[in-house]
C-alpha positions, 0 to 999 in steps of 0.5 A: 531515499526512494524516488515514488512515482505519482501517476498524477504528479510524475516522480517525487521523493519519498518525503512528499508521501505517507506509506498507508499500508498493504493494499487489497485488505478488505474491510469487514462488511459487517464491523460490529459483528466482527469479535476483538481478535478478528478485528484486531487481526484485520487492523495489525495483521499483515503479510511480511513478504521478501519480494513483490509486495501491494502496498497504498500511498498517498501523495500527502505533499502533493495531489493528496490522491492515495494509489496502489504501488508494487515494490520489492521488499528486497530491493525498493524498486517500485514499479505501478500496479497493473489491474488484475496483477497479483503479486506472489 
């Protein structure tokens, strides 16, 4: 069981959250100029690495505010997203 930390909430476990996905993947700015297999490659293509990985939470049974977490893929320790920090 992970123990997510909420920054307005404090520490929570993990069945009060909703994983939503790898954070800092742009939208495209134009998505109806965008062709199927581009759009289908921003809606399931992600990476998949062991280590530092950017990820979005949202505290769905709590203060509902989604927020950007770095966790070890290898390990599932979390640590807060530090601004300007990108993970390898």
């Amino acid at each position: 069981m992970l123990l997510i930390h909420c920054p307005w909430c404090g520490d929570r476990d993990e069945t009060e959250f909703h994983y939503g996905g790898q954070a800092h993947v742009d939208y495209p700015e134009s998505p109806a100029d965008v062709d199927d297999a581009a759009w289908a490659e921003y809606l399931f293509v992600r990476d998949n690495p062991r280590g530092l990985f950017h990820e979005r939470w949202t505290h769905s049974a709590g203060c509902r505010r989604w927020f950007n977490v770095v966790r070890d893929t290898a390990t599932n320790e979390m640590h807060p997203e530090m601004p300007g920090k990108v993970a390898p």
